[in-house]
C-alpha positions in Angstrom: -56.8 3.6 70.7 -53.1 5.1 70.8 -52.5 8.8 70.0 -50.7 7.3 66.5 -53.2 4.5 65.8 -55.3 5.5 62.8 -59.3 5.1 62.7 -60.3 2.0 61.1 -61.7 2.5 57.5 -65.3 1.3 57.2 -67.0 0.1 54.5 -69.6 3.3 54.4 -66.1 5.5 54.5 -65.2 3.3 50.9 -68.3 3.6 49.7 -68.9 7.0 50.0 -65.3 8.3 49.0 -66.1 6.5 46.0 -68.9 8.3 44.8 -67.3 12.4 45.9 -64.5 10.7 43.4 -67.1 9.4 40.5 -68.9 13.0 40.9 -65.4 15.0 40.9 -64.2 13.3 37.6 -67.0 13.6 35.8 -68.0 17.4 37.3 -63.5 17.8 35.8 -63.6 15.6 32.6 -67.0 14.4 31.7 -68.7 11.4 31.2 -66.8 8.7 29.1 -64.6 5.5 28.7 -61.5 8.2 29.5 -63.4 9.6 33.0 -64.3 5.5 33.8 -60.5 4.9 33.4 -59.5 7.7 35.8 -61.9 6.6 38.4 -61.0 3.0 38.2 -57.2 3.7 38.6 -58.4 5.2 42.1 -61.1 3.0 42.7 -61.1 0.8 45.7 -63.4 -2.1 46.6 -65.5 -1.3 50.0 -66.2 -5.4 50.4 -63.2 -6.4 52.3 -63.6 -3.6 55.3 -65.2 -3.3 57.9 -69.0 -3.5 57.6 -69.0 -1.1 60.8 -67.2 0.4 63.9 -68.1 -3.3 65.4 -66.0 -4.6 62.9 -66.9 -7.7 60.4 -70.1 -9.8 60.0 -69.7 -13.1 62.1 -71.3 -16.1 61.9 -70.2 -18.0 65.4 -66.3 -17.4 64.9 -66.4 -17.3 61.3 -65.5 -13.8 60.2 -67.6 -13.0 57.1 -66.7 -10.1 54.4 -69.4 -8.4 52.3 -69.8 -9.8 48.2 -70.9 -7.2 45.9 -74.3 -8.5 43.9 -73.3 -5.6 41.6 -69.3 -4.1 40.9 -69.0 -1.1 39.6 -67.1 -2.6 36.5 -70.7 -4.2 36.2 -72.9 -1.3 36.8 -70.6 0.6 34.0 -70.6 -2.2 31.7 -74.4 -1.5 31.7 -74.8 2.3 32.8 -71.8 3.9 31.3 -69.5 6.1 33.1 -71.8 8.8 33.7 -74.4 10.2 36.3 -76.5 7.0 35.5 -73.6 5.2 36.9 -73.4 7.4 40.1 -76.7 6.9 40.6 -76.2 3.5 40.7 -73.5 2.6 42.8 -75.1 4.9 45.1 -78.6 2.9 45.6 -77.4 -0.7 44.5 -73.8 -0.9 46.5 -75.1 1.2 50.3 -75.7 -1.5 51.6 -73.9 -5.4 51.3 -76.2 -8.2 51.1 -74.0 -11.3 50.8 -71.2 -12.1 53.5 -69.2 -15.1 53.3 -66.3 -16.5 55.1 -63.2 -15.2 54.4 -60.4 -17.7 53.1 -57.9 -17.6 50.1 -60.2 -19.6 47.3 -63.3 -19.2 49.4 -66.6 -18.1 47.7 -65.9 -14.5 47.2 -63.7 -15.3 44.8 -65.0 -18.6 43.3 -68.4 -18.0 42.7 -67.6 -15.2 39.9 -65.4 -17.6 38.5 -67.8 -20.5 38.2 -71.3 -18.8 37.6 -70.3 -15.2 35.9 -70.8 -13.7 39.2 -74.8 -14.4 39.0 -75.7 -14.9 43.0 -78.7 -17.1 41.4 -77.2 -19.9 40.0 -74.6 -19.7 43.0 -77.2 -20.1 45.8 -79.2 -22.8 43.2 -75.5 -24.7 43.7 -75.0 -24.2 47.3 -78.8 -25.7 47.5 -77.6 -28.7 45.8 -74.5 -28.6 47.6 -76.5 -29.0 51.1 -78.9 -31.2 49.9 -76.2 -34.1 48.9 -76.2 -33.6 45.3 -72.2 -34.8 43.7 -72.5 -32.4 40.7 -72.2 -29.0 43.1 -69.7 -27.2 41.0 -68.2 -25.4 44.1 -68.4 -28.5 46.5 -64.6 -28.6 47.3 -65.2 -24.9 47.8 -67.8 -25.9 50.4 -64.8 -28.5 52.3 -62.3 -25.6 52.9 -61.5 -25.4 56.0 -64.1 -21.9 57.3 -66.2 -22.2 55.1 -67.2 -25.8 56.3 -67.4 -24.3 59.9 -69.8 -21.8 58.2 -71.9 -24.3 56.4 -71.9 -26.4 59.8 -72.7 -23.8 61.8 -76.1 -23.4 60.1 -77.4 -27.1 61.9 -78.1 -30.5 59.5 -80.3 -31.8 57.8 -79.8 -35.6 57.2 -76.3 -35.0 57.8 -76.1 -32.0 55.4 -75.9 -28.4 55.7 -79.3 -27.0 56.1 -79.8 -24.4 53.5 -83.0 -22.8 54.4 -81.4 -22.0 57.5 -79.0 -19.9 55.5 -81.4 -18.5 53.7 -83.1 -16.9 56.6 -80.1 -16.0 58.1 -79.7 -13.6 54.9 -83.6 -12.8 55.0 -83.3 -13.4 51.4 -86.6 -15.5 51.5 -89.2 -14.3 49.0 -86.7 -11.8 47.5 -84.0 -14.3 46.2 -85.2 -17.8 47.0 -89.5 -18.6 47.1 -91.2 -20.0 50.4 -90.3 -23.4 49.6 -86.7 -22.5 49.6 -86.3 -23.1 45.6 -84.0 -20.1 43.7 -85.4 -17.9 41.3 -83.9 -17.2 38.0 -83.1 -13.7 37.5 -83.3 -14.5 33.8 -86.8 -14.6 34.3 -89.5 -12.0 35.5 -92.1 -14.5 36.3 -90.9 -15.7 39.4 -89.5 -19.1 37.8 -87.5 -21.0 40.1 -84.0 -22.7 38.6 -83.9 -26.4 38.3 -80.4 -27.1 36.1 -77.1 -25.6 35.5 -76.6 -23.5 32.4 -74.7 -25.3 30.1 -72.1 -22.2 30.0 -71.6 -19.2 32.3 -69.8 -15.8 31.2 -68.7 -12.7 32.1 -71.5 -10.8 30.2 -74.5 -10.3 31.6 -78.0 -9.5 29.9 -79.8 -6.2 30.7 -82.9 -8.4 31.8 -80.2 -10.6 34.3 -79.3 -7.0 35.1 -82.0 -5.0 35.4 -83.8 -8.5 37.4 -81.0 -8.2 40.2 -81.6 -4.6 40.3 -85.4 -5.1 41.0 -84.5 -7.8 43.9 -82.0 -5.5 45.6 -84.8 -2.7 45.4 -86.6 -5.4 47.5 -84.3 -6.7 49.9 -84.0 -3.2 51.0 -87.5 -1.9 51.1 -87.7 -5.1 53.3 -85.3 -4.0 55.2 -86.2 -0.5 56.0 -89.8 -1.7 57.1 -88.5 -4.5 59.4 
């Protein structure tokens, strides 16, 4: 590194100058819809930098950027603009689950604007997606031009992409998706697996939708931590 070259921002460095700005607001102005303005005109995303000194996730040559299961416009639709919401973003968005490819129109952005941003009902399409079904809602997603390396680079299964190969490359199995590969619905709290499309997806979440992703991140990361 030159003498004028600047340290690469990671995405911990985001992260964490997030939060020192959440508790400096609210410690200034208090909690509030005026304090959750202030923040968010300040705000900045930690997915799109550098997941460590290393740099990006990679799958073969595929760079990957980190997807946020929960934004903090999410956790303070729910939490409020408060020390709930600190506490939050603190446990929920430490560490990124979800990397995909990185491509203008790629599934960072298009799964929010297909399925509301719920990660179940996207991973129930990919499923379908990889196991030939036509009525994938993100399948021309799929064919750009990286993220079909991605999908490719995961091996075949009768000619498709392989999607319980993805799933244990995101050790997501028993947390997001059952032994037999099926997705659970984080509607549910009995460990239901999805088998259709809704017949609408929104913006709004439920608290149990909510409060159900929470639980499986809790998991994911216990997982984690013992592995």
């Amino acid at each position: 590194m030159s003498k004028t070259e600047r340290p690469r921002l990671l995405y911990s460095d985001i992260y964490n100058q997030n939060i020192v700005w959440a508790e400096r607001i609210i410690d200034k102005y208090g909690a509030g819809e005026s304090s959750w303005k202030r923040f968010r005109a300040i705000y900045v995303d930690p997915d799109s930098f550098w997941i460590d000194k290393n740099g990006y996730i990679k799958k073969g040559d595929i760079i990957c950027t980190a997807d946020a299961l929960l934004s903090a416009w999410r956790i303070y639709n729910h939490e409020g603009f408060n020390k709930n919401f600190i506490e939050a973003y603190e446990q929920y968005r430490k560490e990124p689950i979800f990397f995909f490819p990185r491509e203008q129109g790629g599934i960072n952005q298009s799964r929010a604007a297909f399925f509301g941003d719920r990660i179940d009902h996207f991973l129930f399409d990919l499923k379908q997606y990889c196991e030939g079904s036509e009525n994938s809602k993100l399948k021309d997603v799929y064919q750009k031009d990286k993220t079909k390396e991605w999908l490719e680079s995961f091996g075949k299964v009768n000619g498709r992409p392989n999607f319980s190969e993805i799933a244990d490359w995101y050790q997501i199995v028993g947390v997001f998706v059952n032994a037999d590969y099926e997705v659970f619905d984080l509607e549910k709290d009995d460990e239901s697996v999805i088998s259709k499309y809704c017949d609408n997806y929104t913006s709004e979440w439920t608290d149990k939708y909510y409060d159900n992703l929470k639980i499986k991140i809790d998991m994911f990361m216990i997982r984690s931590v013992e592995k």
